[in-house]
N, C-alpha and C positions, 0 to 999 in steps of 0.2 A: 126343781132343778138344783143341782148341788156340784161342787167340785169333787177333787179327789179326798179321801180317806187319809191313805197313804202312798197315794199311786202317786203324783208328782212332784211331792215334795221328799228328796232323799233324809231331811232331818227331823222328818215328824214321825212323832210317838202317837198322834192320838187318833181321836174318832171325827166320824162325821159329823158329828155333834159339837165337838170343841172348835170345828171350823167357824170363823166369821160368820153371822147369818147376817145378807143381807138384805135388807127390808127399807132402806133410804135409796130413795129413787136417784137421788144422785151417785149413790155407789154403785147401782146397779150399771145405770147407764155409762159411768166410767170405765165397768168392765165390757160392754159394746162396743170394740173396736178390735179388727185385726191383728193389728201391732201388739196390744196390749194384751190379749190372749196368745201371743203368741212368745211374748215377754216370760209371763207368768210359766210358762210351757219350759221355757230353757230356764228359768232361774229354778226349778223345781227339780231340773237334772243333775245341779250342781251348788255347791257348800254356797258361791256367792258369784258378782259376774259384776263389772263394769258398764257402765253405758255403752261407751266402746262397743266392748265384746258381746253385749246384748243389740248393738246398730247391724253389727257383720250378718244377724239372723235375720233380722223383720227388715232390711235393706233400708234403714231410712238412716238420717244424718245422728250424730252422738250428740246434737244438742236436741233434735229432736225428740230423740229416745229418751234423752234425761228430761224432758219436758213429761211425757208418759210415764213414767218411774216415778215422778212426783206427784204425779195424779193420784197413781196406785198405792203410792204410801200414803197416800190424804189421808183413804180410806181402810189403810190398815191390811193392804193386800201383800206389800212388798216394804220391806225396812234395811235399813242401814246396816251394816255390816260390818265387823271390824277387816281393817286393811292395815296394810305396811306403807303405801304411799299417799301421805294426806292431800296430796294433788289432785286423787280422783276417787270419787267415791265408790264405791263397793256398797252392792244392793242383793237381798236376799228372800226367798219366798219366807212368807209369813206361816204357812204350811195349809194352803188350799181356800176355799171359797164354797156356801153353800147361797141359792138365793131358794127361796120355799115359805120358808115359819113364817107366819103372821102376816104375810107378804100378798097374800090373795086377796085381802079385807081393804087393800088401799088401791082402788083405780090408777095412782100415779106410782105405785110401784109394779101393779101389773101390767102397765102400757109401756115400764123402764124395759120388763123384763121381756116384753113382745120383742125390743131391738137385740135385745142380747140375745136371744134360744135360737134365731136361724145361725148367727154365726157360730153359736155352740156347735147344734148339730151338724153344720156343712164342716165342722173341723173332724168329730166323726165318720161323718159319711167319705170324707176322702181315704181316712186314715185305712176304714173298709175298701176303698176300692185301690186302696195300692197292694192290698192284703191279695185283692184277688189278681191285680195285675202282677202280680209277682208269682201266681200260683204255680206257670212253669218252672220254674226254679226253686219251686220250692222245699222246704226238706219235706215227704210226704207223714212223715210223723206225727210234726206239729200239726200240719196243714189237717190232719186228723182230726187231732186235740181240741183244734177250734168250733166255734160251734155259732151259729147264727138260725136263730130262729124266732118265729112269731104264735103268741100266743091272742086267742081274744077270748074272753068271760063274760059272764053276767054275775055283777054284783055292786053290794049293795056300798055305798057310803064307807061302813065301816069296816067290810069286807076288803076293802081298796084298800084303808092305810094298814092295815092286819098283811097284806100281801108286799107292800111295799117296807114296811115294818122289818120283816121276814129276811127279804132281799138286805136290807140294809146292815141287821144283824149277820149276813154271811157273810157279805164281801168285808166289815170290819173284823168279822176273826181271821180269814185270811191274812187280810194287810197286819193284824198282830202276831199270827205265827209265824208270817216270811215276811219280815218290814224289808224293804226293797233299798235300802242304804246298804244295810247288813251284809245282802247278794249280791253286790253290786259286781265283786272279782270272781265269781263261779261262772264257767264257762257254758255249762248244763243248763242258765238259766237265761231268757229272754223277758224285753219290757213285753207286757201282754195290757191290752187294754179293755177293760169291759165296762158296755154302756149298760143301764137298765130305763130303759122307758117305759110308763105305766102310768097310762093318761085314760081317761073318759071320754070317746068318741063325740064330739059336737052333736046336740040331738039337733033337729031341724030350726029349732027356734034361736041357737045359739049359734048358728051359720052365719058369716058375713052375706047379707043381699046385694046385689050390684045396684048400681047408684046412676 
């Protein structure tokens, strides 16, 4: 599982790879929470953001939000930000989130990440179906452009990260020839989001049994 590249951070330059990895189950599970995904989501749209102004999105109170904000900078997801009014802090993305490296080998960080992947993916899955609930109105161009589709294979091991490898090497040249700060004032240009999922089907033996 990995964050963005350069998709939700307007000030980042780099790769997937210069993101955080994280592999401490307490980092993990700090990013397990609605709010706090949804924090990291708006601080990434813009240069930096106040408790406040990050409360008016995820609806909960500005001391509560700054309570989640400090969680998130524990661990290096979100940092201080220079401001003009020392009254209130000003907080800014650190430039994305991967969890994955080395992170499979530790039961307590793959049980962090079991809380965090459904909210992952339910933040996905809606974003797809506002894509389609919007399909009437849509412009039919883009709505073209788009593309949703499923693939299944047979392979092996290292066939797997060789495919995943590939994927990851493309979507980073994109994010470096249109870094998404840059485009921010082109009118021709829309936020586009692309998932890649490429998982191992559960064999029988690796199935949860009912209890």
């Amino acid at each position: 599982m990995s964050g963005d590249s350069d998709g939700n951070d307007p000030t980042s330059t780099g790769t997937i790879s210069d993101k955080p990895n994280l592999t401490d189950p307490r980092a993990i599970r700090a990013l397990a929470h609605p709010a706090r995904l949804a924090i990291l989501e708006y601080l990434g749209d813009r240069e930096s953001a106040t408790a406040t102004e990050c409360a008016d999105i995820v609806g909960l109170s500005p001391s509560a939000t700054s309570y989640h904000l400090r969680e998130l900078a524990k661990y290096g997801l979100v940092q201080e930000a220079p401001g003009t009014d020392r009254r209130e802090r000003r907080w800014r993305s650190s430039g994305g989130w991967r969890v994955g490296d080395d992170a499979g080998t530790d039961p307590a960080a793959r049980a962090a990440t079991q809380l965090l992947a459904p909210l992952v993916l339910a933040r996905g899955d809606e974003q797809a179906r506002r894509f389609f609930d919007a399909t009437p109105h849509a412009d039919p161009a883009w709505w073209d452009a788009a593309n949703f589709s499923e693939s299944r294979m047979r392979l092996t091991l290292d066939e797997l990260r060789e495919l995943t490898a590939a994927c990851v090497e493309l979507v980073e040249s994109f994010a470096k020839r249109y870094p998404r700060k840059a485009r921010a004032g082109r009118s021709d240009t829309r936020d586009v989001l692309l998932e890649v999922r490429a998982f191992p089907l559960p064999r029988p033996d690796e199935r949860p049994t009912d209890t």
